[in-house]
Backbone bond lengths (Angstrom), bond angles and torsions (degrees), N, CA, C in turn:
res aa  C-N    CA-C-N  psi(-1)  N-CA   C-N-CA  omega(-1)  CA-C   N-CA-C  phi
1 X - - - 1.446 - - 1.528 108.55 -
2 X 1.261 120.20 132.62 1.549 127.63 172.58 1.560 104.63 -87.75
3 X 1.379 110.33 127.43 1.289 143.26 -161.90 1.871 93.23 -108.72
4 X 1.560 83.95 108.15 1.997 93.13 168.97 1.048 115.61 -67.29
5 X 1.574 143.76 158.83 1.131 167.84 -154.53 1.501 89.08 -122.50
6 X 1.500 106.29 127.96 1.247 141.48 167.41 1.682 125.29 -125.74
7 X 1.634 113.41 117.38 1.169 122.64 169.13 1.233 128.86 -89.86
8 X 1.749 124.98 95.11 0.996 121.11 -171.75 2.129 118.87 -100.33
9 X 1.317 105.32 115.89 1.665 100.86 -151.09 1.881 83.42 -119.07
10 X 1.379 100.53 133.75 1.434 117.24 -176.75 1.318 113.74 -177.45
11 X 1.185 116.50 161.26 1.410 130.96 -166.46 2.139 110.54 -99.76
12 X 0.869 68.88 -30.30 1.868 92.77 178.98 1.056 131.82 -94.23
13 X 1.384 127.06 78.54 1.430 147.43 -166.42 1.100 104.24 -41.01
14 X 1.401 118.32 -59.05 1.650 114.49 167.91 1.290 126.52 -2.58
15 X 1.823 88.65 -81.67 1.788 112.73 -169.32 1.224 104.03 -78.40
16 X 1.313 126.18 -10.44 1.639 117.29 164.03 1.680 124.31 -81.17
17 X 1.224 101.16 -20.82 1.778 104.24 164.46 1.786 95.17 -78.00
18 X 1.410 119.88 -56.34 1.314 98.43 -156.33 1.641 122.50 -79.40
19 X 1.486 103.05 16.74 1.228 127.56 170.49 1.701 121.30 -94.47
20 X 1.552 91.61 -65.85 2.219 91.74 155.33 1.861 103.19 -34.81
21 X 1.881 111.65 -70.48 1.206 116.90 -163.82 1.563 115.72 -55.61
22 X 0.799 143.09 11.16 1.483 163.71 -154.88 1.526 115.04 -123.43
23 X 1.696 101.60 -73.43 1.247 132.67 164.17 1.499 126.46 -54.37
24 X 1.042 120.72 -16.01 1.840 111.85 -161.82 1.342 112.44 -91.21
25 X 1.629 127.03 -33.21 1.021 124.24 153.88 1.930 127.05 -19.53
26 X 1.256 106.49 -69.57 1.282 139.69 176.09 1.548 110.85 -56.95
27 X 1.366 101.12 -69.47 1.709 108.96 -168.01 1.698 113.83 -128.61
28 X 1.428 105.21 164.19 1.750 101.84 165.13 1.434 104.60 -89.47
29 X 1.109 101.65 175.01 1.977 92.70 -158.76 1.447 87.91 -143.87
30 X 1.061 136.55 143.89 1.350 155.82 -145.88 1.813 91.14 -151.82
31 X 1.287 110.19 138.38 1.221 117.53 -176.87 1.959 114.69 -153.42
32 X 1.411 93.93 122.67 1.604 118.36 -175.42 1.628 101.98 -116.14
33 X 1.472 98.66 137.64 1.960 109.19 162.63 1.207 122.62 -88.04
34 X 1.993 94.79 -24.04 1.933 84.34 -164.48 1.674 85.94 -158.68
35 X 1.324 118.21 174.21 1.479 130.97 -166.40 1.392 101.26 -57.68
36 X 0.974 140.05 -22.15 1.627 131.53 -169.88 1.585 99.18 -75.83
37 X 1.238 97.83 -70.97 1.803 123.54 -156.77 1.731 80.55 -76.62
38 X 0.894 141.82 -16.30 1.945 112.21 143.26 1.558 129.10 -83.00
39 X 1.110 110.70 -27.45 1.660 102.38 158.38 1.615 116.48 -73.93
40 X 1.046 105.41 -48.11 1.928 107.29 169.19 1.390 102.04 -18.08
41 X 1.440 95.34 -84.66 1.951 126.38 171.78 1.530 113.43 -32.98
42 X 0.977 129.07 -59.84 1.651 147.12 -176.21 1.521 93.41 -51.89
43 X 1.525 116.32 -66.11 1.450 125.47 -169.32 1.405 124.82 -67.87
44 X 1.390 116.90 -26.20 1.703 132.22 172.37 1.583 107.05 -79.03
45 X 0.987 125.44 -32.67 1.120 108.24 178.34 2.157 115.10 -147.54
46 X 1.218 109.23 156.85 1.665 102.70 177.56 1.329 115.20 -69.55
47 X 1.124 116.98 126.92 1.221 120.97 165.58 1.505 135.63 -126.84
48 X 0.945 122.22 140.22 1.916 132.43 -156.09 1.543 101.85 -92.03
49 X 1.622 136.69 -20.01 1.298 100.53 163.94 1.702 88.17 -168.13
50 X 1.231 111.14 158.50 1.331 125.33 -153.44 1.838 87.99 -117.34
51 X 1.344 114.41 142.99 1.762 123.08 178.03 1.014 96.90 -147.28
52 X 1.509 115.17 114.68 1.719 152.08 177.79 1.796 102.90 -70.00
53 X 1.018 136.88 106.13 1.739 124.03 151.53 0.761 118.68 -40.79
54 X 1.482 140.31 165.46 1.596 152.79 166.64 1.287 110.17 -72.19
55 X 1.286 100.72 -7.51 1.646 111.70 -171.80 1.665 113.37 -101.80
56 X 1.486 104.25 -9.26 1.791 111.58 173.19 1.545 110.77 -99.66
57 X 1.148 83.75 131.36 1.835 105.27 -165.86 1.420 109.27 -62.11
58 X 1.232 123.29 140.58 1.644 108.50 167.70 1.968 134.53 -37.78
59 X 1.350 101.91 -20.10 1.292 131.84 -163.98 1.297 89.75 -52.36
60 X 1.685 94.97 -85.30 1.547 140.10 -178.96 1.821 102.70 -33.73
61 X 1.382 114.17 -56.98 1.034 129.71 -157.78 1.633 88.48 -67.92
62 X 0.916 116.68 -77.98 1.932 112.70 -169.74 1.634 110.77 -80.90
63 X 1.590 125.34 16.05 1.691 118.00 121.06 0.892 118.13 -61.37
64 X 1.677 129.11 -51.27 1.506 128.18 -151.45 1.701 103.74 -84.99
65 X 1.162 118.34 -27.59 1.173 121.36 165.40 1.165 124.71 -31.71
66 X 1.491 106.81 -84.64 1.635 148.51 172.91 1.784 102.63 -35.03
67 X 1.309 118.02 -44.17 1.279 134.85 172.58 1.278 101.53 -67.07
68 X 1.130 124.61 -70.24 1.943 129.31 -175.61 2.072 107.24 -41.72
69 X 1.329 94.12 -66.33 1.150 126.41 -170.15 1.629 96.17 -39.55
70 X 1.315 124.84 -70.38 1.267 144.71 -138.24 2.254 81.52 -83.30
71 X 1.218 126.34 -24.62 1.753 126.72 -166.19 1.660 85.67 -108.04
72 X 1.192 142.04 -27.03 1.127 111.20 -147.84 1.842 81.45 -164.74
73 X 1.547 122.10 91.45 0.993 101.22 -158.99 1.919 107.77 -96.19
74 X 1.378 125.05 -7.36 1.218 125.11 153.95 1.359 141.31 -88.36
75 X 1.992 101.89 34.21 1.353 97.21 166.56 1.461 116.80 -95.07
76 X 1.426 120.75 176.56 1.662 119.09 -155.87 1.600 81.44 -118.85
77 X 1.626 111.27 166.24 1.165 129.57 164.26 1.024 124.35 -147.38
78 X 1.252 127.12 135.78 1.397 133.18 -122.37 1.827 90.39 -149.35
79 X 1.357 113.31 147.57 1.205 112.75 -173.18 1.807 111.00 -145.34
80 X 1.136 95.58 130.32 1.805 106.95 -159.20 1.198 112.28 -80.53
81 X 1.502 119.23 99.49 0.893 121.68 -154.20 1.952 106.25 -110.16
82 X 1.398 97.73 10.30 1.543 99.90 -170.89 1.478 127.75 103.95
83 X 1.141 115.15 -25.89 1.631 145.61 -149.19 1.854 72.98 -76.95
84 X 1.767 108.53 133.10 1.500 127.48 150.73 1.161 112.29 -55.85
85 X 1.325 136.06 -55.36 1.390 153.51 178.19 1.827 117.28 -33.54
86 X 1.792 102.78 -16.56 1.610 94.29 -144.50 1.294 109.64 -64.80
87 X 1.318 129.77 -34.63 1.537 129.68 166.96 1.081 122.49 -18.41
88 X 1.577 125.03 -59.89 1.290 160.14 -148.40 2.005 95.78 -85.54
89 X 1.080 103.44 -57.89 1.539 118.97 173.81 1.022 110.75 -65.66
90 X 1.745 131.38 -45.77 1.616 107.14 166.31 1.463 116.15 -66.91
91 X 1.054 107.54 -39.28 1.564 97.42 -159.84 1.746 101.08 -78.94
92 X 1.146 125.58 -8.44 1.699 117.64 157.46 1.256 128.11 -70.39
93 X 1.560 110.71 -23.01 1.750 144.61 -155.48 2.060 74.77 -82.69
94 X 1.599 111.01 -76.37 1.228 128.26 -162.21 1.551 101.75 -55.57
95 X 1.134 123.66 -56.94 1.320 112.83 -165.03 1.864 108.60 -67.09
96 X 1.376 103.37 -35.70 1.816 109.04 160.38 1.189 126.54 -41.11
97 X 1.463 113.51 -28.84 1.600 113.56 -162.75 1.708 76.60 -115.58
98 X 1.642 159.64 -47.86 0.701 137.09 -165.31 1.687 107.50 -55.37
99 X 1.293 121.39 -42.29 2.012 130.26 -169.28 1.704 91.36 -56.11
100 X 1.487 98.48 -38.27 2.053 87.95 -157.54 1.449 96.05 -87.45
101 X 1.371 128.07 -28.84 1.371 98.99 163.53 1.282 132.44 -98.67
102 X 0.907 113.83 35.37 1.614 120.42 -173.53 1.710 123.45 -107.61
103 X 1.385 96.00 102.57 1.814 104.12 -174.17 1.212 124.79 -26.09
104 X 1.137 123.42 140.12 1.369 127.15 157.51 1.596 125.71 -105.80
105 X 1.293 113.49 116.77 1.818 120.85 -165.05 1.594 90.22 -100.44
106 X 1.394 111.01 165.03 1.254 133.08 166.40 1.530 97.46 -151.17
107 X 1.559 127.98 156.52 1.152 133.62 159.73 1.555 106.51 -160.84
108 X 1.458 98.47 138.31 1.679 124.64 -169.50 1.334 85.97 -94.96
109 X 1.484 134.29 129.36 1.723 117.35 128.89 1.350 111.79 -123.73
110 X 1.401 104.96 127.47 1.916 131.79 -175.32 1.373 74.12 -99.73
111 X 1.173 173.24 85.56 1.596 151.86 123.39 1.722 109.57 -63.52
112 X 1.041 98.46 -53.09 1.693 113.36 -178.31 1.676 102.24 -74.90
113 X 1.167 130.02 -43.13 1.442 120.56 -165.97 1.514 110.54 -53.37
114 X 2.268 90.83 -61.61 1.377 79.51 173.32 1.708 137.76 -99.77
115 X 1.121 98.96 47.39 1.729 126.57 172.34 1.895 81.72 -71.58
116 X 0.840 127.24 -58.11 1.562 122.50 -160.96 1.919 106.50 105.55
117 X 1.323 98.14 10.50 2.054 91.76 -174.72 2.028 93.93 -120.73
118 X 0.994 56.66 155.20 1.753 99.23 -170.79 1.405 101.52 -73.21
119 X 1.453 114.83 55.33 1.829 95.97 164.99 1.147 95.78 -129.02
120 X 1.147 101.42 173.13 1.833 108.48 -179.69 1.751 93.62 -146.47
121 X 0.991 127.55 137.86 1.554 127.71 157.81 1.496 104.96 -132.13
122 X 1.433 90.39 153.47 1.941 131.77 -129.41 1.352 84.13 -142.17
């Protein structure tokens, strides 16, 4: 199973272990304190959904966005709201946005039909 990439950006070491510890099951968890060391992070590697602390200001939060958004424009952002559940909520959030963007192919091949020969493979 491929394990999504999670950005967890907070000021509070605390809630950032008990957020990895929460999280790791599910996802790899990428972890920033302050606006730098989340774009650093954001920019080294792809990542599928970005998680705000209670502790990042609105400011911060819709720069870092606008920044994410504008490099990587189908990542999700997700905002920590306390909820036990949150694991469970990203990775429904992620797999939601993976179905709606995810192509749909079809392909016809007549190569053999109109060859004019008589095979068919089964």
């Amino acid at each position: 199973m491929n394990k999504s990439t999670i950005l967890i950006i907070s000021e509070n070491n605390n809630r950032i272990t008990s957020l990895v510890e929460e999280t790791k099951k599910l996802f790899y968890s990428l972890i920033a304190n302050n606006e730098e060391d989340a774009i650093n992070q954001f920019l080294q590697s792809p990542i599928d959904a970005v998680l705000f602390g209670k502790d990042v200001n609105a400011a911060t939060q819709l720069k870092l966005s606008k920044i994410f958004n504008t490099q990587q424009p189908n990542v999700l952002f997700i905002y920590d709201d306390g909820n036990t559940n949150l694991a469970d909520n990203i990775n429904r959030l992620i797999l939601s946005k993976q179905k709606e963007n995810k192509p749909a192919f079809s392909f016809k091949d007549d190569a053999l039909k109109n060859a004019g020969l008589n095979i068919s493979i089964q």
